[in-house]
N, C-alpha and C positions, 0 to 999 in steps of 0.2 A: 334510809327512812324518807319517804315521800314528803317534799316542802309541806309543812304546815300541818304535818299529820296529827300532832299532838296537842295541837294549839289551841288552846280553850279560849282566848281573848284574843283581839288585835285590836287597836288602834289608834290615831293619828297618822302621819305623814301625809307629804305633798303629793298630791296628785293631780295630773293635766288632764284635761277632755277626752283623754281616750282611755281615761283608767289607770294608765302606768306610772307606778312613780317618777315623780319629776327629779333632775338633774341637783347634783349636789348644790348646795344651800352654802354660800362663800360666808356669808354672815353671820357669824359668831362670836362673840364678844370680841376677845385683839384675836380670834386666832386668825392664820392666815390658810385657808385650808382650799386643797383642789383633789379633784379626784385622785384616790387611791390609788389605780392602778395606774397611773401617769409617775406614781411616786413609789415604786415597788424597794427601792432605799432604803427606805422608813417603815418599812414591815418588819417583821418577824418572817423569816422564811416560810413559816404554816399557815401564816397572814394571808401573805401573800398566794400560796400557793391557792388557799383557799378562795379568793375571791376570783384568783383566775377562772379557777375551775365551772367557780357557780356563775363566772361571766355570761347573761343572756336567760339565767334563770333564775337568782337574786337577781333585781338591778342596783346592778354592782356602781354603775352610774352616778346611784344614791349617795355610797358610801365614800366621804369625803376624809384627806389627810391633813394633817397639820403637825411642822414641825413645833416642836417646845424645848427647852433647855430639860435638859437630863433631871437635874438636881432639883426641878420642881415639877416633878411628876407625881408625887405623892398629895391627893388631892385636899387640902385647903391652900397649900402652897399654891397650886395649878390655878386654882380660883380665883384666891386671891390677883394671884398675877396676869392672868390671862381675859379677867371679864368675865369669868363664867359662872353663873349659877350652882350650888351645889345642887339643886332642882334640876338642875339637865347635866347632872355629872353623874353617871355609873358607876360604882365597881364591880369587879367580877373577879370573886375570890373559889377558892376550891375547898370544895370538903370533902370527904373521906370514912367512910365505914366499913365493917366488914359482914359478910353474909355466908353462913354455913365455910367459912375458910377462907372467903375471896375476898381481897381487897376492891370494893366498888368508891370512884369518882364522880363527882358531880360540882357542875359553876352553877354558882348561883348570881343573877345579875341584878344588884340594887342600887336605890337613888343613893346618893353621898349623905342626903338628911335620913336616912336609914341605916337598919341593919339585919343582916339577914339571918331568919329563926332557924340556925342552924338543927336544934336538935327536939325543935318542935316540927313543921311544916316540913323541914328541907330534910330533916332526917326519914318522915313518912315516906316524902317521895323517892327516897333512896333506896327503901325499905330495907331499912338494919336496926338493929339495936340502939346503936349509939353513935351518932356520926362530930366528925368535929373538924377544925380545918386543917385541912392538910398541912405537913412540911414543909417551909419553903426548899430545902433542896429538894422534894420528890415532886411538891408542883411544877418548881421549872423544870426538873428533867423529861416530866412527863407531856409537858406541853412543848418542849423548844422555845418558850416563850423567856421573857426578862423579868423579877420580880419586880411588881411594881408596876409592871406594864401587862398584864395575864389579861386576854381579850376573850368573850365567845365564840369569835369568828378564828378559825383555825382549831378546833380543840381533836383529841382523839376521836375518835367516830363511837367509840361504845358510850363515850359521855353521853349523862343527860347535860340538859342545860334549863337549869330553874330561872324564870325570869318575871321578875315581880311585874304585878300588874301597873304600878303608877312607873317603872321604867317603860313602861311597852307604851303607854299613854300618852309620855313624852314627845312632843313633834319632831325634834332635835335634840339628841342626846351625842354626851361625850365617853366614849368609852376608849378602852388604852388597844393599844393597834401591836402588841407582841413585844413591843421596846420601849426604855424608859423617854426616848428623845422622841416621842410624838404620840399624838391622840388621833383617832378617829372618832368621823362625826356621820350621824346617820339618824334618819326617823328612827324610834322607839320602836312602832310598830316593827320596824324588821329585825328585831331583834327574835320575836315570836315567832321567825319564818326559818328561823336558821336550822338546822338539820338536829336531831333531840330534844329540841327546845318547846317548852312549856309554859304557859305564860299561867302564873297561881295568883291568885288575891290571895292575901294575908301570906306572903310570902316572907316579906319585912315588918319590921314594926318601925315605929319612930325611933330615932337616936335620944338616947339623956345625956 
């Protein structure tokens, strides 16, 4: 799928005088974060592989790493601990329906003060019947990813990727990098550029 083909919304992120996103963003509450790909460690293999690939057409540049202790990766912990906003923290959970026999996947990417309208909004765009969140053993096997740590960036190619609009709005968002032991940090905006990916209003609602 062509960058940005789907993309109903984009924006924020830093941008210099010539247009192109600017250079990862070190300042983020305690994290301590440097480009990604400098830190290919701390990926997820699919992460990684991913961001190689789209090196020079995402700016991958953008997209910053930060190690975290493992055991607070689950985010009010992470928050808590680390300085961050749950306003610039993402999840990205997986849901699942099926269509005339086929099992169909989709991420959905929301603010940590949300929750994402699985089986209103997210199940339209799925188009099935009744969609709900996946298994965690068939998410991880399906992604290669760590529960807890399930990112947009790396996912199967047939995925979509739902992505609320107040995540996309974000100028700096935290979202989990494939593994429990670190986050990636990246504009919101590119979240909407990734490959499937759709950016919905009314995608979340508020958390109670």
């Amino acid at each position: 799928m062509p960058w940005a083909a789907a993309v109903t919304r984009r924006t924020g992120g830093r941008r210099g005088v010539d247009g192109k996103m600017g250079p990862v963003d070190t300042s983020m509450g305690k994290l301590d974060v440097v480009p990604a790909l400098t830190r290919a460690d701390l990926l997820a293999p699919p992460v990684a592989a991913a961001l190689a690939a789209l090196d020079g057409t995402l700016p991958s540049d953008a997209v910053g790493v930060a190690e975290i202790d493992p055991a607070l990766a689950d985010t009010a912990a992470f928050c808590e601990r680390y300085g961050v906003s749950p306003d610039a923290s993402a999840n990205c959970v997986v849901i699942t329906g099926r269509r005339e026999g086929q099992i169909r996947y989709a991420a959905c990417v929301v603010l940590a003060t949300t929750r994402a309208d699985v089986n209103g909004v997210a199940r339209r765009e799925l188009d099935v019947r009744k969609a709900s969140f996946a298994p965690v053993d068939d998410a991880v096997a399906a992604t290669g990813m760590e529960y807890g740590g399930i990112t947009p960036i790396g996912l199967p190619g047939d995925w979509r990727v739902l992505v609320d609009a107040r995540a996309a709005a974000v100028p700096r968002v935290v979202v989990g990098s494939g593994v429990r032991r670190s986050k990636l940090a990246l504009p919101g905006s590119l979240l909407g550029r990734l490959p499937g990916a759709t950016v919905i209003e009314g995608l979340a609602r508020p958390a109670t």
